[in-house]
N, C-alpha and C positions, 0 to 999 in steps of 0.2 A: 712825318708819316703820311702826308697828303700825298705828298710828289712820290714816294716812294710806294704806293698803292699797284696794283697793275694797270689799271685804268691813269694813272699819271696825272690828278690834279695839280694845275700849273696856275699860276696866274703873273705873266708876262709881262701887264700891262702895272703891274706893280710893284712899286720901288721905294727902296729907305723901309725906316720903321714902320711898325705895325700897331696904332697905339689900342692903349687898352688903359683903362680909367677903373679905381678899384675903390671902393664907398667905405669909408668905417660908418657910415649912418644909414638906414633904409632911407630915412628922411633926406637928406644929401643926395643921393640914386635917384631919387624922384624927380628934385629942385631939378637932375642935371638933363633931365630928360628921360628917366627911364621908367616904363608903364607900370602906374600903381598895380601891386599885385603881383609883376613880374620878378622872376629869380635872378634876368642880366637879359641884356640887349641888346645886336650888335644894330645899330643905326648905319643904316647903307649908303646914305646920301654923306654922311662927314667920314663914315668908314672907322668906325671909331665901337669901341665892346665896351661898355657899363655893366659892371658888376657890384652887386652890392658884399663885403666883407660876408654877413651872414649865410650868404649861401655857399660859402667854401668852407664854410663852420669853425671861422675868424674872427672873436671878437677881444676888443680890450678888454686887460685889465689890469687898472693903475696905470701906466707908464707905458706899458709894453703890449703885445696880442699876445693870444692865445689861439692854436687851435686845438679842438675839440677829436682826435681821431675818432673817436665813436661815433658820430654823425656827421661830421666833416667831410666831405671830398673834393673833387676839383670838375664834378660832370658838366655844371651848368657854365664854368670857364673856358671848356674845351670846346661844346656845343657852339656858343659863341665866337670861339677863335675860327673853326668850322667853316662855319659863312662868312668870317670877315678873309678868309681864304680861298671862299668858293668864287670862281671865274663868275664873273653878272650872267653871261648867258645862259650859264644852267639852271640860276633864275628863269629866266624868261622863255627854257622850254623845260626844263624839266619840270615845274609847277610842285604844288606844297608836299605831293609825296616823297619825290625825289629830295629837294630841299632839305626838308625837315628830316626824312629819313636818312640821309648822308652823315649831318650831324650826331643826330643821336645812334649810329653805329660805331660813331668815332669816340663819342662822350661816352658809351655804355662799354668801351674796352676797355677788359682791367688794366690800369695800366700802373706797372711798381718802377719803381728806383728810374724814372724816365724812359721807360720803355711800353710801347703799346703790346699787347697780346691780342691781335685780330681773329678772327674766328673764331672765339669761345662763345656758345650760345647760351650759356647758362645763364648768365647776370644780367643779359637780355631778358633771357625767359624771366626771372623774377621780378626785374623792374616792370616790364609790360603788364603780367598778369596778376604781380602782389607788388609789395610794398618795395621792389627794391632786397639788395642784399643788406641792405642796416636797419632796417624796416621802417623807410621815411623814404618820401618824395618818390613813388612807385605809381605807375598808370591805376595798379588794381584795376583792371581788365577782364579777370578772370580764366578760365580756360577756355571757357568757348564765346569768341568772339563774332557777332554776328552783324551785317550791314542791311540795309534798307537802300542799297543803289549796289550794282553792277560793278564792276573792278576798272571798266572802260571809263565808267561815271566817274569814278573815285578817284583815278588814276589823271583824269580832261576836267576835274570840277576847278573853279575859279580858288586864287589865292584866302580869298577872305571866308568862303564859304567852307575851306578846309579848317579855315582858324577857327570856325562856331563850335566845332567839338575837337579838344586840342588833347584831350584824353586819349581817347579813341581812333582818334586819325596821326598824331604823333608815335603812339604806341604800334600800332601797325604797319607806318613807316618805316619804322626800326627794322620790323621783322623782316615787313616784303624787301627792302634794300642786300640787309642779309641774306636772304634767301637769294638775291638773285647774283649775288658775288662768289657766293660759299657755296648753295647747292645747284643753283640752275644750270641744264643740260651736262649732266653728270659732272657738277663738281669742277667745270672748266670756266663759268661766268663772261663766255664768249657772249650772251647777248647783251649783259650788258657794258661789256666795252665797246660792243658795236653803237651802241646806245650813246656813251659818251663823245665816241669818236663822231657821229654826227651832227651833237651840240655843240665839237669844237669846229664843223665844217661849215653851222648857221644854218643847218637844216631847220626846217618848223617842227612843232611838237609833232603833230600827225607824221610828220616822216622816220623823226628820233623815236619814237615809240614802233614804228613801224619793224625798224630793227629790231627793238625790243624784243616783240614778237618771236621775229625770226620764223613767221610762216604759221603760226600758232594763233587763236580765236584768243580774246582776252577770255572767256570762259574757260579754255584749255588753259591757260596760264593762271586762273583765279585756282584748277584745280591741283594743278602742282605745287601751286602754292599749299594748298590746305596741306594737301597729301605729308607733304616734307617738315611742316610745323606737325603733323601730328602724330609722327614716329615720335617727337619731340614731349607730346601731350597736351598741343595746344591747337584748339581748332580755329579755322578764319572761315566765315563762309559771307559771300557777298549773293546776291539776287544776279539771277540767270539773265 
């Protein structure tokens, strides 16, 4: 589903297996590197996804596992596989919205019997602003979502300073990524393949954003954002 996106995530530079490490123990997930607290991991430097069983809502019992369909899924394995799929350089210009927002539009599609369903905003909209469609592991957000920096700020802020509110900046990641595949410039997401296509040419972030744009004030583009979330019923507002 990566490679077959329109924007065409490729990663060239990579071959053979793709591993991926799956915990019966939180405690296990820990020992093996993976950040107390966290639901899975992909570690970039060994390339390598830590998942702990509980968060696919996998657990023993007796002999055998179980899992749990009631609260069970697979979003935090997908998210994970995500980045350990993403080219490094859209690290290193797309920065934590892009990132993180890639993932969880891939993790937050319904996906049944191996098949993804791209553009559905619904299960978006309720993980972001409640609990999620099983009523677990949800942003809770609310409907109206409000910033204290600029969309330019938010969009150019440093990797770790995006991580200090991982509620609030992941959760609207989601959206804004959505938003600019599904609805930007009627529904065609030409800027952001412009956008992509410049991260594959080594452009700096100020230039891949520049595409972005496509000629547009990040305030014009913070207001179409809102505008399109909130035919939806969910409002985004950042500072002017």
């Amino acid at each position: 589903v990566c490679e077959s996106v329109p924007f065409g995530m490729t990663f060239p530079e990579k071959e053979g297996l793709h591993p991926v490490e799956l915990f019966e123990t939180y405690e296990d997930y820990v020992d093996a590197g993976g950040p107390p607290g966290s639901a899975g991991v992909f570690k970039g430097r060994e390339a390598i996804v830590l998942v702990p069983l509980r968060s696919l809502g996998v657990k023993k019992v007796g002999s055998s596992y179980m899992y749990d369909s009631s609260s069970g899924d697979s979003k935090t394995l997908i998210h994970e596989l995500v980045h350990q799929l993403t080219p490094p350089f859209f690290y290193q210009v797309g920065g934590g919205w892009f990132t993180e927002g890639l993932a969880e539009y891939f993790a937050l599609a319904p996906y049944r019997t191996g098949r993804f369903k791209l553009g559905d905003e619904q299960p978006m909209i309720e993980y972001v602003t409640a609990y999620g469609s099983k009523g677990q592991g949800g942003r809770a957000l609310g409907e109206n979502i409000q910033f204290n920096m600029s969309l330019e700020d938010w969009m150019t802020q440093p990797y770790d300073r995006f991580l200090s509110d991982p509620s609030r900046n992941y959760g609207v990641a989601a959206l804004v990524v959505f938003h600019l595949i599904h609805f930007d410039s009627d529904r065609t997401g030409k800027p952001m393949r412009k956008f992509i296509e410049a991260t594959y040419n080594g452009r700096k972030q100020a230039e891949a954003l520049d595409a972005l744009l496509a000629g547009r004030t990040y305030q014009e583009l913070a207001e179409e954002i809102d505008k399109a979330w909130r035919t939806k019923g969910v409002r985004i507002s950042w500072k002017d």
